[in-house]
C-alpha positions as CSV (number, residue, x, y, z in Angstrom):
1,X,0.0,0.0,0.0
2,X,1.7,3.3,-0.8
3,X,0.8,6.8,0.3
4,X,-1.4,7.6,-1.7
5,X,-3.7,4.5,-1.3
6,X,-3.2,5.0,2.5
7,X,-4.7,8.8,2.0
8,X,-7.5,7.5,0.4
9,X,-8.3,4.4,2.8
10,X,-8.4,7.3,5.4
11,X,-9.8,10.6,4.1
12,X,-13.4,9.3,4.1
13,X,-13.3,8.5,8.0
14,X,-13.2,11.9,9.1
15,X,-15.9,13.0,6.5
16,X,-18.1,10.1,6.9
17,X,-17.6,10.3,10.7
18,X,-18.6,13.8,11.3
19,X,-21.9,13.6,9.3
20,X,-22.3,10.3,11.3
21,X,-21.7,12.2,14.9
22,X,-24.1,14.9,13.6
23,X,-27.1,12.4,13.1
24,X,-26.3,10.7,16.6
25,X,-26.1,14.4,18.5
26,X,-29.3,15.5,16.4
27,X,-31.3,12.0,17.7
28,X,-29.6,12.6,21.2
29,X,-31.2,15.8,21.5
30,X,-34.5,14.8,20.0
31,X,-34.9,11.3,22.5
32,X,-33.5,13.6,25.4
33,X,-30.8,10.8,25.9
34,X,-27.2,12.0,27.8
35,X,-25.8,8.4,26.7
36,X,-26.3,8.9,23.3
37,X,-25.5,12.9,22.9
38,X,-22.1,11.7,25.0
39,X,-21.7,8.8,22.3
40,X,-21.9,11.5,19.6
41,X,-18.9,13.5,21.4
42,X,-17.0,10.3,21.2
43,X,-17.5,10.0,17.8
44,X,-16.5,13.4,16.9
45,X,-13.0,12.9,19.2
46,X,-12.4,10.0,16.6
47,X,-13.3,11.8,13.5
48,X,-10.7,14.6,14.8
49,X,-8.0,12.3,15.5
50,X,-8.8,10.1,11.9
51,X,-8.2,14.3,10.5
52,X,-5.4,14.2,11.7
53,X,-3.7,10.7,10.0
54,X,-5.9,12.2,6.7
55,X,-4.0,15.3,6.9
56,X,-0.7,13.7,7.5
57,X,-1.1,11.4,4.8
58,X,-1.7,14.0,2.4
59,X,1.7,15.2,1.5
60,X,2.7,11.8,0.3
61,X,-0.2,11.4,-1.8
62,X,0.9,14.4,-3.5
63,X,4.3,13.3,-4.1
64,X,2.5,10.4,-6.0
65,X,-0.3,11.8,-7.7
66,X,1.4,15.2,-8.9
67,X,3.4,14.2,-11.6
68,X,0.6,11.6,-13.4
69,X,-0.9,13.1,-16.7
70,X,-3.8,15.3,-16.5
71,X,-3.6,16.1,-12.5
72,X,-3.5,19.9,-11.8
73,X,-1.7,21.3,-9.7
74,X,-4.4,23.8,-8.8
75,X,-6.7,21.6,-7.8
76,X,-4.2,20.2,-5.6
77,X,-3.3,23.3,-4.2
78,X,-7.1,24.0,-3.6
79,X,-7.5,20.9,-2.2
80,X,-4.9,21.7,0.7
81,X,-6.4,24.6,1.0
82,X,-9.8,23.3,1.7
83,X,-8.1,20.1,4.0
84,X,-6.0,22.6,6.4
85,X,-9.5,24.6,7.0
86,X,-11.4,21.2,7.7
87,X,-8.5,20.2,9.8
88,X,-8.6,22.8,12.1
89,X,-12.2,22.9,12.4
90,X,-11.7,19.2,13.0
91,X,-9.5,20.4,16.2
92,X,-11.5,22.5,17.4
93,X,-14.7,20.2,17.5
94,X,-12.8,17.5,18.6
95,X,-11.5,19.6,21.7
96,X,-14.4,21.1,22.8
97,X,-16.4,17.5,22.4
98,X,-13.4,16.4,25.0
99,X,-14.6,19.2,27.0
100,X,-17.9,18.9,27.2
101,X,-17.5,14.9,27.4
102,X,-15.7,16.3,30.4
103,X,-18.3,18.4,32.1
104,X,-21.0,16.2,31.6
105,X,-18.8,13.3,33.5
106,X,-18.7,15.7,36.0
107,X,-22.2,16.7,36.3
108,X,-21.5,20.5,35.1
109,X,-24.7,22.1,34.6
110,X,-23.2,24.4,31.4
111,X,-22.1,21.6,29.9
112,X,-25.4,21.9,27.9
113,X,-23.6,25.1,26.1
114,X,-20.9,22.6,25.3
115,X,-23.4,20.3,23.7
116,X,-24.7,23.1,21.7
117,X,-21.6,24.5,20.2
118,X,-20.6,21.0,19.3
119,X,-23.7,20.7,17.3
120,X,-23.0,23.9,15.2
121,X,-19.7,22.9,14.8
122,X,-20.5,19.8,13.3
123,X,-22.4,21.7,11.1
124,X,-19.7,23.5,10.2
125,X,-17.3,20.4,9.6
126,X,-20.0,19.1,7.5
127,X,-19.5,22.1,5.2
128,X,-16.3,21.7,5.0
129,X,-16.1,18.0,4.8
130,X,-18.3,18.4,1.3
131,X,-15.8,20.7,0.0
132,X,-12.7,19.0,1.1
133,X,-14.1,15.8,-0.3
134,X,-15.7,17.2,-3.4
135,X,-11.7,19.2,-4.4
136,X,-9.9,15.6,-3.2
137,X,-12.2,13.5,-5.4
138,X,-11.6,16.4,-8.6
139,X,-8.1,16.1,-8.4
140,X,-8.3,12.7,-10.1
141,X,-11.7,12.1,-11.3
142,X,-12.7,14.2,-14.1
143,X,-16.2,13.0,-14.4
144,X,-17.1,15.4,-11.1
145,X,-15.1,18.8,-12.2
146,X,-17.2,21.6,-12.6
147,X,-15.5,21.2,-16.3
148,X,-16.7,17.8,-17.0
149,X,-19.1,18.8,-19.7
150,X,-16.9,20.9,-21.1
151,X,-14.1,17.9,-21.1
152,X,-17.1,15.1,-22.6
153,X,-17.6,17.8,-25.7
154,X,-14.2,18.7,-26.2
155,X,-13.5,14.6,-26.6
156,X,-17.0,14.0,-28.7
157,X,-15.6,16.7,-31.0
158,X,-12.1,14.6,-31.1
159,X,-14.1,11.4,-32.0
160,X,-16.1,13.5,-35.0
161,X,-12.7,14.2,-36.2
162,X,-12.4,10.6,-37.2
């Protein structure tokens, strides 16, 4: 497995994971259930930390990726752009989930404000995620650029040529 299969084996964790947390945190609120909001915050702690290995894994994706034919280096370039944003939105609802995880095991009575800004963080993240994964999955598939029609035409001219 090389770096750039390892980047793609993780990215989708973080992306699928928030979205995931979101739905759990959304029922946990609706049901009036602690055990399930607190499972949500658990949920996004792992989607933070799976960020993290997607971040890190990256750069050597790049390094593999960069040089094949018809990769640009713009959408690369937009891509990071989009993953260093999602990252450190990422951090931040991953810390404050730890947080509030934190003052509901202690029996705080503002960790409800914690619960809150988790849930429009994840919103947030799930913002992000779309764009992060929608300039990742560009990068290499044509089909989804906001070109592609322009691409199909431009190769149904070549093939009137003939």
């Amino acid at each position: 497995m090389n770096d750039a299969h390892f980047h793609l084996v993780v990215n989708h964790l973080p992306i699928v994971g928030v979205l995931i947390g979101f739905l759990v945190l959304l029922a946990g609120f609706v049901i009036k259930k602690p055990q399930v909001k607190n499972t949500a915050l658990g949920i996004f702690i792992f989607s933070a930390l799976t960020a993290i290995v997607a971040f890190l894994t990256g750069e050597g994706a790049e390094e593999i990726v960069e040089n094949l034919p018809g990769i640009s280096e713009t959408l690369i370039h937009k891509h990071e752009e989009f993953a260093e944003l999602f990252l450190t939105v990422m951090l931040i609802l991953g810390s404050v989930s730890l947080i509030t995880l934190f003052f509901e095991y202690k029996k705080l009575p503002f960790s409800k404000y914690g619960f809150i800004a988790v849930l429009l963080l994840s919103m947030t993240s799930i913002v992000i995620s779309k764009n992060v994964g929608t300039s990742g999955g560009e990068i290499t598939h044509i089909e989804i650029r906001s070109n592609a029609n322009v691409i199909q035409l431009d190769a149904e001219d070549d093939h009137d040529d003939d």
